[in-house]
ROFITI-434494 format. One record per atom (N, C-alpha, C): residue in one letter; z, x, y. Coordinates in steps of 0.05 Angstrom, whole numbers, plus 5000, padded with zeros to 4 digits. Atoms other than C-alpha are relative to their C-alpha. Layout:
BEGIN
AZXY ...
//
This chain:
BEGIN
X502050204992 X547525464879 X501549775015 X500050304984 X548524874924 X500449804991 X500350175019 X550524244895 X501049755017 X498650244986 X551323654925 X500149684989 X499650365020 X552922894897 X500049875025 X500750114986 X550522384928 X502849704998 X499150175003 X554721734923 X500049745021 X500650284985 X554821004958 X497149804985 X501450155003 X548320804932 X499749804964 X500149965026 X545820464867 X499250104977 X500849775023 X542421004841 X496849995007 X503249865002 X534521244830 X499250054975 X501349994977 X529721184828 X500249735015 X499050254989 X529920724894 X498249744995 X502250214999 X528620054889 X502649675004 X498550194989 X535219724923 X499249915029 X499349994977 X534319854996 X499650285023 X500449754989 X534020375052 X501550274997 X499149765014 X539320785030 X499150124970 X501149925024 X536420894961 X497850115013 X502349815005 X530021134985 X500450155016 X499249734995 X533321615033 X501250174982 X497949745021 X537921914975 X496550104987 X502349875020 X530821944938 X498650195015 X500649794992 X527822214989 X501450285002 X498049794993 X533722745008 X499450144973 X499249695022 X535022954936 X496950134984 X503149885008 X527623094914 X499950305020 X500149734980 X527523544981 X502450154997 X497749825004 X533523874970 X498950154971 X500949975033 X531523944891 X497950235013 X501749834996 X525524324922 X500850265015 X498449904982 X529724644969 X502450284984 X498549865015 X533024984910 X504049924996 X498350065004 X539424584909 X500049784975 X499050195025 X542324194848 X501549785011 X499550364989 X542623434867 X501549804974 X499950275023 X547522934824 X500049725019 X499250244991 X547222284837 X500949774986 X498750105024 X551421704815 X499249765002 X501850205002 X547921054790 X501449734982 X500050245006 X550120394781 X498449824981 X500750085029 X547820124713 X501049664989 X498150365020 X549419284686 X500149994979 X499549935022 X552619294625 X501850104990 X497449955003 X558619524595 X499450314986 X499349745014 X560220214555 X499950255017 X499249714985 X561520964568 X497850155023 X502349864974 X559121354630 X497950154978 X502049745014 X553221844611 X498450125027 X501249824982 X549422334644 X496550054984 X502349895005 X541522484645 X498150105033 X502349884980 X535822734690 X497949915007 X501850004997 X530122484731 X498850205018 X501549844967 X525322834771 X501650255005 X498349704995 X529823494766 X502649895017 X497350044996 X536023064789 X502049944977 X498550125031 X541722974747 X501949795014 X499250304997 X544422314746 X502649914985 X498050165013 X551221964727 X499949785004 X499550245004 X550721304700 X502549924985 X496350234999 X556820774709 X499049754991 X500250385002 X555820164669 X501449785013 X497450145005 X559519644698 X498449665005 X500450264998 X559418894688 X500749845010 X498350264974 X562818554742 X497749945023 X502650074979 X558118204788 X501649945040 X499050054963 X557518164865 X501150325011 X498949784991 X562018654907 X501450084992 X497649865018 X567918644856 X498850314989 X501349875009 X562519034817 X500050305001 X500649764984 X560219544872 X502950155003 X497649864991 X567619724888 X501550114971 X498849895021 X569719844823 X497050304989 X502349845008 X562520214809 X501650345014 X500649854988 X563820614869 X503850205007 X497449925004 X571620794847 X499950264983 X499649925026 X569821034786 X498150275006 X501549684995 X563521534819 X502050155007 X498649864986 X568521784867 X502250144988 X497949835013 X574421954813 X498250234989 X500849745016 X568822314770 X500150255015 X500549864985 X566122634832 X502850285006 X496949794999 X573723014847 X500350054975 X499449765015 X574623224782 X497750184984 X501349765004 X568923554774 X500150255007 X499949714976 X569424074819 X500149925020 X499650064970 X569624164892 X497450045012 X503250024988 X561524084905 X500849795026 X499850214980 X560323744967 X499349714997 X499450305002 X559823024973 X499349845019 X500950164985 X555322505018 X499949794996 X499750375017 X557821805009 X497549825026 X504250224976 X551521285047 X501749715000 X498150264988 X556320775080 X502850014996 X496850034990 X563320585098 X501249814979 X498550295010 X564920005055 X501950054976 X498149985011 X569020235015 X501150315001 X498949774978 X571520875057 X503250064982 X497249895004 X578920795034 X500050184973 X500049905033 X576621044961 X499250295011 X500449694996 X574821744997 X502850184999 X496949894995 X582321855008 X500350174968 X500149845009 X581622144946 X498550244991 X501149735000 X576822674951 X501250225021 X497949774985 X581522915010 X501849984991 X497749915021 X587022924962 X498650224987 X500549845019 X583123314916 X497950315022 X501049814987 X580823814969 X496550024995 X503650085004 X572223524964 X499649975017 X501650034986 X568423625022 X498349795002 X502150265001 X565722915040 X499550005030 X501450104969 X560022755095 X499449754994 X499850275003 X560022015102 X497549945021 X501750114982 X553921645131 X501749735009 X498750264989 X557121065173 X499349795007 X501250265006 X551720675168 X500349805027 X499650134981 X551620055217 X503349825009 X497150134982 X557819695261 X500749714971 X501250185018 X558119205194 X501749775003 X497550214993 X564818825213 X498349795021 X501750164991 X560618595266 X498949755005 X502750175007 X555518235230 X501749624999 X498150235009 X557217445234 X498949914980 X500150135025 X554917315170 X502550004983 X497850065024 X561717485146 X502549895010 X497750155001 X567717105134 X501750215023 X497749824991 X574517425158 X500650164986 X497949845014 X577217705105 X497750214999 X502749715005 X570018115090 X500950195030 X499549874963 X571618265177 X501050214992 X497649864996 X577218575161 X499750264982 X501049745018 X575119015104 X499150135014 X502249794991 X569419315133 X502250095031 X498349854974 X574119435200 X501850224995 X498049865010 X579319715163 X498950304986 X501549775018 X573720215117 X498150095029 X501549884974 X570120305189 X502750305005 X496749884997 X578220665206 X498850344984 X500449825017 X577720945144 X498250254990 X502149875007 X571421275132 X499850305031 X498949764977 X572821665205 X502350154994 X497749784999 X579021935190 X499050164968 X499749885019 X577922115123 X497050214990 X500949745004 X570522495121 X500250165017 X500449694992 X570123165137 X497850015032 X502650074981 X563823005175 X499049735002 X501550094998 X560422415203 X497350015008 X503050044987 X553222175207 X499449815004 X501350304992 X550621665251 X497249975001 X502650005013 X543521425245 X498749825023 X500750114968 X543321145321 X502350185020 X497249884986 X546321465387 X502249745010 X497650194986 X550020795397 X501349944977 X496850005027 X553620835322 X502050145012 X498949814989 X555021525355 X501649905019 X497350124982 X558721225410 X501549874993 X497650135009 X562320745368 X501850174985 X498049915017 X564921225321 X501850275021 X497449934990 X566921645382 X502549955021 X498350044987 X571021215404 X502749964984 X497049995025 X575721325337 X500450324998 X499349655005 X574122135325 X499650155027 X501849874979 X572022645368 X497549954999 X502349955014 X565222665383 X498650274987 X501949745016 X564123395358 X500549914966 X500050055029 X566223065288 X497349854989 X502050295007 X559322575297 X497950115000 X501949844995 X552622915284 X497149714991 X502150244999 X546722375300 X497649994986 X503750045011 X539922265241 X499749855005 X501350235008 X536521735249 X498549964969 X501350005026 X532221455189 X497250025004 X503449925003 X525121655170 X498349784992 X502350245012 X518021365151 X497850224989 X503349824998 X511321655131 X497849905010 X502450094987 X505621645173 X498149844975 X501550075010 X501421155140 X496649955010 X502350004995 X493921185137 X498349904983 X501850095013 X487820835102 X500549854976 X498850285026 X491120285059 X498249864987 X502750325004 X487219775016 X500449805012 X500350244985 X485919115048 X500349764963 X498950195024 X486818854967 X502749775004 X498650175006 X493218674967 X501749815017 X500150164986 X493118345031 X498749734999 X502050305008 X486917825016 X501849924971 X498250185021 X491317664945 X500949915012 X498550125000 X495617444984 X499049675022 X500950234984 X491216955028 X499850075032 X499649874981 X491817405086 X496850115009 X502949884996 X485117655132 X501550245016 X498549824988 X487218355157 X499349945028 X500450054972 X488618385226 X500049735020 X498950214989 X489817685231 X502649834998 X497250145013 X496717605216 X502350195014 X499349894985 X503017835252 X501749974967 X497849965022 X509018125191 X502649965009 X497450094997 X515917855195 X501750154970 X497849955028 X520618255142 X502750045009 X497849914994 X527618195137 X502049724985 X499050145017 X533317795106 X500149785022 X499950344982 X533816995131 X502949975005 X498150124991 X539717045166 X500850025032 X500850024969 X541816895239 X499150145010 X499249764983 X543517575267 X496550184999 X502549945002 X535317735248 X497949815013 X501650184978 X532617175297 X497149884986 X502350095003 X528216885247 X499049705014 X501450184990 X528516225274 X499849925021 X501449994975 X527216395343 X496550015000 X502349985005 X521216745320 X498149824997 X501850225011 X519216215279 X499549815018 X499850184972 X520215695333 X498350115018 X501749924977 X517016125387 X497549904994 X502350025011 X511316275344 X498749704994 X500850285011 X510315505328 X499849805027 X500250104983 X510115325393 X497449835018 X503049934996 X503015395404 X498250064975 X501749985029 X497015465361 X499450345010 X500149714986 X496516235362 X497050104980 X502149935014 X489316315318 X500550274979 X499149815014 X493316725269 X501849994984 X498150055021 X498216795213 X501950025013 X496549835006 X505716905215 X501350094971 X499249995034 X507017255145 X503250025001 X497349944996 X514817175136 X500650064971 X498549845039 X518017605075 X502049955003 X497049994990 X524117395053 X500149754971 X499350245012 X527216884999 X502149875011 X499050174986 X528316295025 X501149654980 X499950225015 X532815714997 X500349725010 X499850264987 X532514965008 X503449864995 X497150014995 X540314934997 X501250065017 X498049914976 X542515415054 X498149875028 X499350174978 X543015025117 X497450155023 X502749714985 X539615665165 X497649954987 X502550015012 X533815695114 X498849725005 X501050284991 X532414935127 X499249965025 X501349974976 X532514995194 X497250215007 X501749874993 X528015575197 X497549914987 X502550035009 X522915285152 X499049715012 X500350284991 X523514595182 X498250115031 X501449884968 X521315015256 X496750074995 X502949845016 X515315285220 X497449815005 X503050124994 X507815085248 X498250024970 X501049995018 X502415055209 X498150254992 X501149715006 X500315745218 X502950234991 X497849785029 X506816085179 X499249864975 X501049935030 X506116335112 X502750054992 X497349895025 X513416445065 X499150094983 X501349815025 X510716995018 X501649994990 X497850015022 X517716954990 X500350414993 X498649754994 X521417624970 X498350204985 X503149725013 X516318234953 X501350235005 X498349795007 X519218814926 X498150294991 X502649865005 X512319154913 X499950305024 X500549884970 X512219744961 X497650065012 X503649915000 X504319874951 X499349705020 X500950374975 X504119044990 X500850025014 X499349964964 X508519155036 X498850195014 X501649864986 X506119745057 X498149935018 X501850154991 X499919405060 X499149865016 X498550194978 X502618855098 X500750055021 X498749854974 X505219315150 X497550105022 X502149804992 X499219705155 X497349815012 X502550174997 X494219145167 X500549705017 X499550274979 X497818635215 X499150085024 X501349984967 X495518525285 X503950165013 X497349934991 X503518615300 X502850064983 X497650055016 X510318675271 X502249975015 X498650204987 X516018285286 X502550104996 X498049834999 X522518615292 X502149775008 X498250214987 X528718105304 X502649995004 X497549964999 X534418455284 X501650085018 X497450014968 X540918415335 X501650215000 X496949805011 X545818885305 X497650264980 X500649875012 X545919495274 X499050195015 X500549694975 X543420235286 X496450044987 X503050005001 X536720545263 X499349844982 X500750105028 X533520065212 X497550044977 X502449895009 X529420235163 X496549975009 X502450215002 X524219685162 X498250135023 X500349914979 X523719825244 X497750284991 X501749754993 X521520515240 X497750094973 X502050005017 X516720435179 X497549915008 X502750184986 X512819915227 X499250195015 X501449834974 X512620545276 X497450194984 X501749815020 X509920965213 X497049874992 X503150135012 X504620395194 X498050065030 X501850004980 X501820515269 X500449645021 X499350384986 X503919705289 X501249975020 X499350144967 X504419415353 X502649854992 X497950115008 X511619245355 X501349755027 X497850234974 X515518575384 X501749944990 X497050105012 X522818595375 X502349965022 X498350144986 X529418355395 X500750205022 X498449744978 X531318675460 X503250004999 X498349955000 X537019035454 X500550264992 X500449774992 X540119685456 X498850064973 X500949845015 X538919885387 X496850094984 X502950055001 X531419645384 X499350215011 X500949864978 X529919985448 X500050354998 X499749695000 X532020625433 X498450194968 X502149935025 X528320665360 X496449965005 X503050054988 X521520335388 X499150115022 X500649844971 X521520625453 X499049755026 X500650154968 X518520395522 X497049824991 X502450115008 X512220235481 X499549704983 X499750285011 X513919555447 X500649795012 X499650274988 X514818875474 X502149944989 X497550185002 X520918495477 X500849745006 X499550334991 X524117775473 X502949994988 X497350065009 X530917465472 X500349814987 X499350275014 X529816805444 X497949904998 X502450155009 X524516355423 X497549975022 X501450104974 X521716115491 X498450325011 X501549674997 X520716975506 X498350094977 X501249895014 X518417115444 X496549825003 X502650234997 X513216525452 X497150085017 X501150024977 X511316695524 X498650454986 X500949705018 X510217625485 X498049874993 X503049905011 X504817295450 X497749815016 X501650034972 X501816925502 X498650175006 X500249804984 X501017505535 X497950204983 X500449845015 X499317915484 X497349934968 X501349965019 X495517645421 X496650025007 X502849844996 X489217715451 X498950205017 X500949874979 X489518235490 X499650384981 X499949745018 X486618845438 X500850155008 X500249654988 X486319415485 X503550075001 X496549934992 X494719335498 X501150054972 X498950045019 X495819165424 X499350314990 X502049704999 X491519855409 X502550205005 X498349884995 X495820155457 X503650064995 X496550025014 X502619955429 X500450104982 X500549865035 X500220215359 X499650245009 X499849645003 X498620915388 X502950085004 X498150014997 X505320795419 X502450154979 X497750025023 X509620755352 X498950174996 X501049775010 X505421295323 X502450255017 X500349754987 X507421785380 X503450015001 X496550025006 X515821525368 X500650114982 X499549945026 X514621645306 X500450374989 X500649725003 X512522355313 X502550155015 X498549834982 X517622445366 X504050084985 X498250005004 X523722515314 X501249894970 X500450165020 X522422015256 X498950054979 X501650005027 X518722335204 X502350044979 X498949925023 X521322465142 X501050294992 X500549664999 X520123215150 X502250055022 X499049954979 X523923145213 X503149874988 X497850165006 X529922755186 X501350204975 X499549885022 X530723115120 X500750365003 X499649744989 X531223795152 X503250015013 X496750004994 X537023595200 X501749894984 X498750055028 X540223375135 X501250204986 X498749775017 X540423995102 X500850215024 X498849824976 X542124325172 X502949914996 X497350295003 X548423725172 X501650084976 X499049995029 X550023845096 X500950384997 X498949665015 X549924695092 X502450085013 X499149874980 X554724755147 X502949884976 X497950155016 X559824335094 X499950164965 X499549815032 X558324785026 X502350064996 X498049745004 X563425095001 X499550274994 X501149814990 X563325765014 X499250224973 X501649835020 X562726034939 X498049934997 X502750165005 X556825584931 X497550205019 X501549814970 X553825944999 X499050214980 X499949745014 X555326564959 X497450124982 X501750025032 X551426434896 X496949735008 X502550154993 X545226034936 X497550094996 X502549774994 X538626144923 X498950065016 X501549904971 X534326524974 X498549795010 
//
């Protein structure tokens, strides 16, 4: 049988982030698929590993009690030793960040496919010394899996400008077409459907909230701005962005609900895309799945997930002048929403993503495994 361990994330079921609900999705479909899925789960709290089962996955839980990233790096030490002495099953770690800790599954002769996730050194939210990590586990994570997967074709160019590119095989990330939502847990929130544009994403520069916000406040636009996100009156950014804020933004504050967001997605006039960096993002191609007229930051990695069909702005003053243009103009907004639909279909499903996955992943089995697979 087929066996593959998942590692990088915090475990399942998801309810960290976009890599969690790809592993959920993946190992369910695989699970159906007739392969045996472990995955290894990050637990707070102290005492001995253990092992159990959801959903026909089997799961290793790692207590550990160190907070922050000490935490995660020690979490994600301790999957990776189990992982090698188990056996030599294959092995899909979901990010780079701590890459150098694979060096021992190529000691121990373990087939690892590494997702490489986004450019993360990058990002200027971080110091130096974080720079340097993630630059150094960027290195790392190329030389040392077996296989990469990028999840944009412009990761794909960055990573081949360290491997070959026949070592780089390109998914993007999925969504599900969404259809016929309630309008509930929109009006809880003070919301009239269809009159509100959705802003999700974390409050920090490199996500252009307070261009947005600024643009958007420029003018009276006869409509909401819902912005998701927790926001504090300590950090500096957050002050400014809420200080820009008209009297038509809303701070719903951080919603973790996926049945609201959804909701939220599914029932805005628009959705607001801002992020600079980075390759496919989840959020992004979920707004393509809700059917939403999209306006995000121009740039390559936007452009090439949204397509020709979304509107674009660089800064406050463009984003301003997008809805000008745009918030009352149904028939375009209409058309932007069949738009994302038809991106969505063109590569983005879930069905479509999860397939070249296990195309990506069988080619790395080991070959007794092959042997003993089921039909």
């Amino acid at each position: 049988m087929k066996h593959l361990r998942i590692l990088g994330i915090r475990g399942l079921p998801a309810a960290h982030g976009g890599f969690e609900t790809f592993a959920e999705y993946l190992a369910l479909y695989l699970r159906d698929r007739g392969w045996k899925i472990t995955v290894y789960c990050q637990i707070d709290g102290q005492g001995p590993m253990y092992e159990d089962v959801w959903e026909g996955v089997h799961r290793v839980n790692i207590p550990i009690d160190i907070p922050g990233p000490k935490g995660t790096m020690a979490f994600d030490w301790k999957a990776i030793r189990h992982a090698a002495a188990q056996s030599r099953d294959l092995c899909l770690t979901l990010g780079y960040n701590t890459a150098v800790f694979c060096a021992w599954l190529r000691v121990k002769g373990v087939p690892n496919v590494i997702n490489m996730d986004g450019i993360e050194w990058s990002r200027a939210k971080w110091g130096g010394v974080a720079k340097a990590w993630f630059w150094l586990n960027d290195w790392a994570g190329c030389w040392l899996g077996n296989h990469l997967v990028a999840d944009h074709p412009e990761i794909a160019n960055h990573l081949a400008t360290r491997v070959s590119r026949r070592k780089v095989t390109t998914i993007a990330y999925g969504a599900d077409r969404l259809r016929d939502l309630p309008e509930e847990p929109v009006r809880r929130l003070g919301l009239i459907p269809g009159q509100y544009l959705t802003l999700i994403a974390r409050p920090e520069p490199e996500n252009s909230i307070l261009e947005v916000v600024a643009g958007f406040s420029k003018a009276r636009r006869g409509c909401t701005l819902a912005v998701l996100g927790k926001y504090d009156e300590s950090n500096a950014y957050h002050r400014a962005v809420m200080a820009a804020a008209g009297p038509e933004v809303r701070f719903l504050g951080a919603i973790y609900d996926k049945a609201v967001v959804q909701a939220l997605r599914y029932h805005c006039r628009a959705y607001v895309h801002g992020h600079q960096v980075g390759g496919t993002n989840p959020s992004l191609v979920e707004a393509l799945g809700a059917g939403n007229p999209v306006i995000a930051h121009d740039n390559r990695f936007n452009r090439w997930v949204a397509g020709t069909g979304a509107a674009y702005f660089a800064d406050a003053t463009g984003f301003s002048s997008v809805l000008d243009r745009l918030l009352g103009d149904i028939a375009s907004l209409q058309q932007m929403g069949n738009h994302s639909v038809q991106r969505l279909e063109q590569g983005l499903t879930w069905g479509q993503i999860l397939q070249a996955y296990e195309a990506c992943l069988s080619a790395y089995v080991p070959r007794s495994a092959k042997a003993t697979a089921l039909p």
